[in-house]
C-alpha positions as CSV (number, residue, x, y, z in Angstrom):
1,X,70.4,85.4,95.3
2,X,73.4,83.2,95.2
3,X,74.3,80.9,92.4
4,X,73.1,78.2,94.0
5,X,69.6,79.8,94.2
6,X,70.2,80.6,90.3
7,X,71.3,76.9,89.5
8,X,67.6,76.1,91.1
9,X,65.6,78.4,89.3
10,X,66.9,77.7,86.0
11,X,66.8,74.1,86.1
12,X,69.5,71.7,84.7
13,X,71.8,72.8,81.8
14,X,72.0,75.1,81.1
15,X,95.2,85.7,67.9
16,X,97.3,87.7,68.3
17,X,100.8,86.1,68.3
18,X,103.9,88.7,69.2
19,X,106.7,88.1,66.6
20,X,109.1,88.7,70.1
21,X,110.6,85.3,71.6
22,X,108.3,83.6,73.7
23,X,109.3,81.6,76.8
24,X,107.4,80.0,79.9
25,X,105.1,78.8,77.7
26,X,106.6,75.3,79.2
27,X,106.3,74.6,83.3
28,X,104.3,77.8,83.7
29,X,103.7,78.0,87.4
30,X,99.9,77.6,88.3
31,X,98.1,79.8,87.6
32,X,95.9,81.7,90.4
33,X,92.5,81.4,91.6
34,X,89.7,82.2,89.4
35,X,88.9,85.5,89.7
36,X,86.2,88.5,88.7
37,X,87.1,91.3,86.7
38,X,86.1,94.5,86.7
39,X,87.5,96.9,83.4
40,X,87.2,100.9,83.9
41,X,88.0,101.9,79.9
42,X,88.7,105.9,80.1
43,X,87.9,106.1,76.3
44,X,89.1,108.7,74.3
45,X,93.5,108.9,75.4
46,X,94.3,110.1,79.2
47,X,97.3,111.9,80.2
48,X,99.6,109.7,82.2
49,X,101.7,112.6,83.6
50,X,98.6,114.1,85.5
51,X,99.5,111.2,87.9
52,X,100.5,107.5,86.8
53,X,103.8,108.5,85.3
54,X,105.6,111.2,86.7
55,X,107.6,113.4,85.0
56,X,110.4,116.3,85.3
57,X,108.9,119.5,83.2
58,X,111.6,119.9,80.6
59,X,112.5,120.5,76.8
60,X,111.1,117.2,76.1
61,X,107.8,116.9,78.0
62,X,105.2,119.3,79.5
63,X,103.8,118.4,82.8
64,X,100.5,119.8,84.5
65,X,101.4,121.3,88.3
66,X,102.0,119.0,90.9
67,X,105.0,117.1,92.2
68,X,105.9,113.2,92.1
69,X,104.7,111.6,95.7
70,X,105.6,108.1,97.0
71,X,102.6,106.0,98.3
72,X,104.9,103.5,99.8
73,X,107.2,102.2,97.1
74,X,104.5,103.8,94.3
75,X,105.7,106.8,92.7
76,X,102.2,108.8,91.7
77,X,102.4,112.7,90.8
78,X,99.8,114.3,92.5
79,X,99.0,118.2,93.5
80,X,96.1,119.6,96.0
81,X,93.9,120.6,92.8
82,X,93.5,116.8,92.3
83,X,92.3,115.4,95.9
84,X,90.4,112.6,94.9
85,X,93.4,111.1,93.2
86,X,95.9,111.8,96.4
87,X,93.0,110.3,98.6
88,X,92.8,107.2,96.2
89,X,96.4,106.0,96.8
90,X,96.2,107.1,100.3
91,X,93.8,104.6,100.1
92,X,94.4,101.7,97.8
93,X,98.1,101.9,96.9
94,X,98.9,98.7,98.1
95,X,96.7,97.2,96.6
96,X,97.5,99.1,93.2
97,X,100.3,97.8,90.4
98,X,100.7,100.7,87.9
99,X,102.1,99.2,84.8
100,X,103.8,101.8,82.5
101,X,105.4,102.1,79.0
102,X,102.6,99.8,77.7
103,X,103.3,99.8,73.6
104,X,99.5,100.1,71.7
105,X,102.0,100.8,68.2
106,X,99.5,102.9,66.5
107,X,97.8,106.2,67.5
108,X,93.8,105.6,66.0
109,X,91.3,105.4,68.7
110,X,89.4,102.2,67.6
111,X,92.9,100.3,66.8
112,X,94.7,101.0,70.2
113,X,91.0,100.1,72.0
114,X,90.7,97.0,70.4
115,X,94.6,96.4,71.4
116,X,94.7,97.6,74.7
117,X,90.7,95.5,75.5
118,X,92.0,92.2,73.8
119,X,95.8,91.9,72.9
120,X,94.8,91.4,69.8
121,X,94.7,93.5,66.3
122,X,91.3,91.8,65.5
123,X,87.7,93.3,66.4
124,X,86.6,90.0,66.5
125,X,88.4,88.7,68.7
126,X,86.6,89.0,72.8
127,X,88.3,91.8,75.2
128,X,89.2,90.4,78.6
129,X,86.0,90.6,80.1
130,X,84.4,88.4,77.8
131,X,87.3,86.2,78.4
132,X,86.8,85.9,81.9
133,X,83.5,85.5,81.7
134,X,83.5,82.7,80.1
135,X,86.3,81.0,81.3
136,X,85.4,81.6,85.0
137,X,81.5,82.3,84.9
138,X,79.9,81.0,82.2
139,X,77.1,79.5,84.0
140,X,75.9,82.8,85.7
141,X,72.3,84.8,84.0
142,X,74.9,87.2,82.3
143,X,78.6,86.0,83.1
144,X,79.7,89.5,81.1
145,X,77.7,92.9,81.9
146,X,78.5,95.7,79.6
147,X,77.9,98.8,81.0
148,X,80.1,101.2,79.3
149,X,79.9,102.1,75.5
150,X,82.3,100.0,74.2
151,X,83.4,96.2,74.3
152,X,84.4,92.7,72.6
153,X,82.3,90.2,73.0
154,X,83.5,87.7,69.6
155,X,82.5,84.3,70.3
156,X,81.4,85.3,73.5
157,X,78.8,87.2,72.8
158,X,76.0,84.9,73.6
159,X,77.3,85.7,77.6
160,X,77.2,89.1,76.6
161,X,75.0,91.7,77.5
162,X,75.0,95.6,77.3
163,X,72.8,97.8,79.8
164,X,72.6,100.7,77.0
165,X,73.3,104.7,78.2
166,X,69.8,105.2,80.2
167,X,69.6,101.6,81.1
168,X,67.4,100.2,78.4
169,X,67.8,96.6,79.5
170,X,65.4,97.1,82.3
171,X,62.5,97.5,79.6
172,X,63.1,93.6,78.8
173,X,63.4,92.5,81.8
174,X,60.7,93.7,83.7
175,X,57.0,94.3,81.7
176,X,56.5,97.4,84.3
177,X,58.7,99.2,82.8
178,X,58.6,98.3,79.1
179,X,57.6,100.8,76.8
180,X,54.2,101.3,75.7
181,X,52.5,100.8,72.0
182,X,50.3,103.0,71.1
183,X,49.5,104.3,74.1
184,X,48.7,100.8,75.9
185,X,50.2,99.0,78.8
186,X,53.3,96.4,78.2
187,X,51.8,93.2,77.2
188,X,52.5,90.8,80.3
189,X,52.4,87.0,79.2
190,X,51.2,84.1,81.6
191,X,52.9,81.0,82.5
192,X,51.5,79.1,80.0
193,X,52.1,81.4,77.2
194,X,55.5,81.8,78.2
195,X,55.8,77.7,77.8
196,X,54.5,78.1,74.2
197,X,56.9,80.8,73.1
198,X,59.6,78.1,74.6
199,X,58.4,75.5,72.5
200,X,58.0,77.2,69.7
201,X,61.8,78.6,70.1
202,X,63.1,75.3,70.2
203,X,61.4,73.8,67.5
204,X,62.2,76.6,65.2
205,X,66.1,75.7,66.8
206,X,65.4,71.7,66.1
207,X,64.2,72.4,62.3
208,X,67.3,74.8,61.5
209,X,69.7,72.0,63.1
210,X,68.1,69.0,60.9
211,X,68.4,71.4,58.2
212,X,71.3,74.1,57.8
213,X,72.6,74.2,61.3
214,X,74.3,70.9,61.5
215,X,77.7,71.2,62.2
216,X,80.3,74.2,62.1
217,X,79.4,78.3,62.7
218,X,75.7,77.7,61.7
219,X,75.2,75.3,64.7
220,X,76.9,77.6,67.3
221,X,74.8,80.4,66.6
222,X,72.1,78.1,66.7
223,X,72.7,76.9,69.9
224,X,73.6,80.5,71.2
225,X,70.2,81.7,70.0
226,X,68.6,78.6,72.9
227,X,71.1,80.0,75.4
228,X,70.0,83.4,74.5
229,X,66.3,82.7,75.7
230,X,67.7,80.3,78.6
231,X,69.7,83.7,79.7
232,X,67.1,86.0,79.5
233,X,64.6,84.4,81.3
234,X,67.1,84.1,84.4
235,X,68.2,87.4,84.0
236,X,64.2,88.5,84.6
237,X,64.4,86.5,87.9
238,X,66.7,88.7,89.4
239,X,65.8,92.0,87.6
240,X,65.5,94.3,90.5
241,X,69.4,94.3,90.6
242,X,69.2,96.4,87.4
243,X,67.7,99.6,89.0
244,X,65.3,101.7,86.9
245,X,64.6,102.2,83.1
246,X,65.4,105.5,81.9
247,X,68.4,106.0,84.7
248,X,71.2,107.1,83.3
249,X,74.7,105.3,83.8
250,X,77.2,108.1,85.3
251,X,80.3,106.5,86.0
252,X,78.9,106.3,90.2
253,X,75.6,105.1,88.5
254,X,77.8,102.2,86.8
255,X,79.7,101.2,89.9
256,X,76.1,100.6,92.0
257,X,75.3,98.3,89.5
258,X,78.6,96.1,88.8
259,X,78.6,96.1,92.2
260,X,75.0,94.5,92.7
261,X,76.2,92.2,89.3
262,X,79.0,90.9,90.9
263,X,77.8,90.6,94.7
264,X,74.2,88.7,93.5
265,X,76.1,86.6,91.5
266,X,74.5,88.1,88.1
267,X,78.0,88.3,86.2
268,X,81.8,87.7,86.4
269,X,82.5,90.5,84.3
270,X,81.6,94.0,84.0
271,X,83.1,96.6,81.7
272,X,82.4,100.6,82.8
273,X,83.3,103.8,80.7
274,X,84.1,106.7,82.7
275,X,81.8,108.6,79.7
276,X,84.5,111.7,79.7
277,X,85.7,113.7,77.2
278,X,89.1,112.4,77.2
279,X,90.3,113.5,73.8
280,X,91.9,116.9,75.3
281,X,93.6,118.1,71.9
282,X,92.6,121.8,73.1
283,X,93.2,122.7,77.1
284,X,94.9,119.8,78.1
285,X,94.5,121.0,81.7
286,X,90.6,119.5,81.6
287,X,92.8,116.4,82.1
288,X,92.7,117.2,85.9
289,X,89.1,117.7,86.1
290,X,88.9,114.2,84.0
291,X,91.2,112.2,86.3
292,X,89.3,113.7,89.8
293,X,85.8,111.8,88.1
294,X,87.5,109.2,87.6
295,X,89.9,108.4,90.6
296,X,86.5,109.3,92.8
297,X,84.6,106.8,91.1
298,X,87.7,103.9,91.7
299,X,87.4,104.5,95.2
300,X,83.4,104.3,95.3
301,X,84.3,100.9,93.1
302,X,87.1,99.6,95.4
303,X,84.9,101.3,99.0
304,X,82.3,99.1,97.6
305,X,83.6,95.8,96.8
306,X,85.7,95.9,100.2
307,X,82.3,96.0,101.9
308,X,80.3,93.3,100.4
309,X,80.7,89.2,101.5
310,X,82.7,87.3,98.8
311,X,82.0,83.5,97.4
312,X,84.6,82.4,100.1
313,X,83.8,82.3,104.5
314,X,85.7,85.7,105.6
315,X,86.5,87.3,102.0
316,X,85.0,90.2,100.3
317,X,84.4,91.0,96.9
318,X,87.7,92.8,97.0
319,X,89.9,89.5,97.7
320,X,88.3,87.7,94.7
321,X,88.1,90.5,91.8
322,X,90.5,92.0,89.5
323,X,90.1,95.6,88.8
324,X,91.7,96.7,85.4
325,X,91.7,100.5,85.0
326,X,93.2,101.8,81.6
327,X,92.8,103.9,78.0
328,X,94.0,103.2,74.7
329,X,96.4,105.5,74.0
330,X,97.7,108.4,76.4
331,X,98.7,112.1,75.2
332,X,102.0,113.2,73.5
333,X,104.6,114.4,75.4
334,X,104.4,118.2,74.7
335,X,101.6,120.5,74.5
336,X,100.4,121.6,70.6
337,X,99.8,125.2,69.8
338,X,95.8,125.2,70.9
339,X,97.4,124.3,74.4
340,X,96.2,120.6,74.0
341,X,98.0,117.3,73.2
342,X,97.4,115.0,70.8
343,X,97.8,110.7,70.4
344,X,100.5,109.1,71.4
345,X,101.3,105.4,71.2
346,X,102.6,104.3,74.8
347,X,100.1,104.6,77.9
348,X,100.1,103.2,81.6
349,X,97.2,101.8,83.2
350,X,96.6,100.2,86.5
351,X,95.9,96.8,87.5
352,X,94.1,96.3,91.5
353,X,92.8,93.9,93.9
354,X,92.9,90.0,94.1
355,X,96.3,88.4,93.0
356,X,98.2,91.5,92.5
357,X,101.3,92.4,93.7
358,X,100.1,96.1,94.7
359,X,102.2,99.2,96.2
360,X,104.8,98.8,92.9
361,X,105.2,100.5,89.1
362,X,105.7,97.9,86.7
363,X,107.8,98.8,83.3
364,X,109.3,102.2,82.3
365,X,109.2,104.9,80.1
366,X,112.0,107.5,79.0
367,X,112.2,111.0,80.1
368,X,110.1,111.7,77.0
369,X,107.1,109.1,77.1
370,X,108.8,106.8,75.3
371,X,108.5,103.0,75.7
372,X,111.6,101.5,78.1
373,X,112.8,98.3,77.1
374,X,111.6,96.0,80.2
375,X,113.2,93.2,82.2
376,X,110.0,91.0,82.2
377,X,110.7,88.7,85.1
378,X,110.9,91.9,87.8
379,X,109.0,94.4,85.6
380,X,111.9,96.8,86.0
381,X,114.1,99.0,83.3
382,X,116.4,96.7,81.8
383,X,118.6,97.2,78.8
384,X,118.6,94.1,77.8
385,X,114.4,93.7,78.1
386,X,111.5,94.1,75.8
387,X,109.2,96.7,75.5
388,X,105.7,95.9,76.8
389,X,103.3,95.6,74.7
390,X,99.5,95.4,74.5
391,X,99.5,91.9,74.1
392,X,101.8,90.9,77.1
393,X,100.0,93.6,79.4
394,X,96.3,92.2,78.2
395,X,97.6,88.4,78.8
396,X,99.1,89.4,82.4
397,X,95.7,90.4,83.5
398,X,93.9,87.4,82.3
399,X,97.0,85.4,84.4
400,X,95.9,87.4,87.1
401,X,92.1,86.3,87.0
402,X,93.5,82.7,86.9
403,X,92.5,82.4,83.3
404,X,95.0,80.4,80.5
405,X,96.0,83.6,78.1
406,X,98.3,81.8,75.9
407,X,95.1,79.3,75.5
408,X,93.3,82.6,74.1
409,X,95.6,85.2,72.6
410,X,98.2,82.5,71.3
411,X,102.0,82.0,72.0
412,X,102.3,85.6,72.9
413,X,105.0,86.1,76.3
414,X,103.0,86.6,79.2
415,X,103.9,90.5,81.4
416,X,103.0,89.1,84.9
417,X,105.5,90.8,87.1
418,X,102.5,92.4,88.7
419,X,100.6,89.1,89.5
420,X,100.7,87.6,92.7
């Protein structure tokens, strides 16, 4: 089902600012086509040394075993115990920008995750995906899919919807599979009965506007409770693309459905969680194990999108999404005395796919982890840069989708050497 098909079935209608100088915010260039997004959060602090940021073992940082490897002009430190991330770039490193020596400037897993998912130090505040979704597909059934554990929907949320661990959604969305009371089959309503639930929704909305809901905060969540009911009952129609109640949402199990999401025209969005136990601060070498999950499951993503039509005669999925791959926080630089390492404030991630300038590392970091200071226009080392931060990586991928970050996270300077 295209959007077209949806527009028919529904009917009609449907900040952050860095204290850092800012420039281009006058005669910024155009920004690219609209794109999707797809987020991969590896929740709970990877270790960039295990491949996106290779390092030289030393009295300043220890590094698992392996050896730095050029995928073209991408540096990537890789080792035969971790095939699936060697067969990755073999695969997609052109179409890959690592961004390293990306400044979260605090070392608590909720404060570096709201940072690194919004650019922002407010919870309130939507992550990307939101962001895109509503800037690029807001009139889709549900513009933002979450499907991982955590996200940042703010004034979004109304386009928002989460899929829960075992895929709970279904048991709204299809009476079949609802759960029973009592014993008793899901109550199925008719046609008619679903007309008077309608109306009787939209009075109760009509008799809070003439009343309380007026103007201001009390009238948008009004009208988001109508949109609400508008977006579920379009979301039923193509309910099949949501699999089975009761499945539960593996990474792989994720990528199947973002990828029916984002191929049936469902959502613009989608935010997965790799689900692994990230947080190595004992045996640091479960990292490997960790990074292998997670490097398969980018490739079934990325395998996926490359083989499904796209909006656009002759494109795929792959030409017109953004894939965002990162974690809060990464791991300190040395190991601690229970052979695991602890939070540290400067990460990598990766950015992939449409409107990226792939097969390249974007900023630095020191010998020790440490943030480099950045020449922003060329994303190389640079004395006489900036360090990256949170806030200029999270607006460079909303540039990248084609979506107005200064319009959403403020006069903060955008990082988008990686951006085609």
């Amino acid at each position: 089902m295209n959007r077209r098909d949806l527009f028919k079935l529904a009917g009609a209608a449907g900040a952050f600012a860095m204290l850092s100088p800012v420039r281009r915010l006058v005669a910024e260039p155009a920004l690219p086509t609209k794109k999707r997004l797809v987020m991969v959060l590896a929740q709970g602090g990877w270790d960039v040394t295990y491949a996106l940021d290779p390092k030289v073992q030393s009295a300043k940082i220890d590094v698992p075993v392996g050896a730095k490897r050029m995928f073209g002009n991408l540096d990537v430190f890789a080792d035969a115990s971790r095939p699936n991330v060697t067969s990755y770039f073999a695969k997609y490193a052109a179409l890959t920008a690592v961004v390293r020596g990306i400044s979260v400037a605090s070392v608590a897993h909720q404060e570096c995750l709201k940072r690194m998912a919004t650019g922002t130090r407010n919870e309130t505040n939507p992550d990307m995906g939101a962001i895109v979704a509503h800037d690029n597909g807001n009139d889709l059934p549900l513009p933002y899919l979450i499907l991982g554990d955590t996200a940042y929907a703010g004034q979004y949320a109304v386009s928002a919807g989460r899929v829960g661990a075992t895929n709970q959604i279904i048991a709204l969305l299809d009476p079949a599979q609802a759960y029973q009371t009592n014993g008793r089959s899901p109550l199925v309503t008719t046609n008619a009965e679903d007309q008077l639930l309608a109306k009787y929704a939209n009075a109760t909305a009509d008799r809070v506007k003439a009343t309380r809901g007026a103007l201001g905060y009390n009238k948008k969540r009004v009208d988001d409770y109508v949109e609400g009911i508008r977006r579920g009952k379009e979301l039923q129609a193509v309910r099949d693309g949501f699999g089975t109640r009761g499945r539960t949402l593996t990474l792989a199990s994720q990528v199947d459905l973002a990828l029916d999401a984002l191929g049936r025209d469902i959502s613009q969005s989608v935010m997965l969680n790799t689900r692994l136990a990230w947080d190595t601060h004992d045996t640091n070498t479960d990292q490997a194990a960790l990074h292998e999950t997670t490097f398969a499951g980018l490739t079934q993503l990325l395998d996926g999108l490359a083989a499904r039509p796209g909006g656009a005669a002759g494109s795929t999925l792959l030409d017109e999404t953004v894939v965002v791959c990162f974690s809060e926080f990464s791991r300190t630089p040395k190991l601690n005395s229970a052979q695991g390492k602890d939070h540290w404030p400067v990460t990598s991630a990766m950015v992939i796919g449409a409107n990226v300038k792939g097969g390249c590392a974007y900023g630095a970091t020191t010998d020790g982890l440490e943030a480099a200071t950045v020449d922003f226009s060329t994303g190389e080392k640079s004395a006489n840069g900036r360090a990256v931060m949170s806030s200029h990586f999270v607006a460079g991928v909303l540039k990248a989708c084609g979506v107005d970050a200064v319009g959403h996270l403020g006069p903060t300077e955008v990082f988008d050497a990686f951006v085609a």
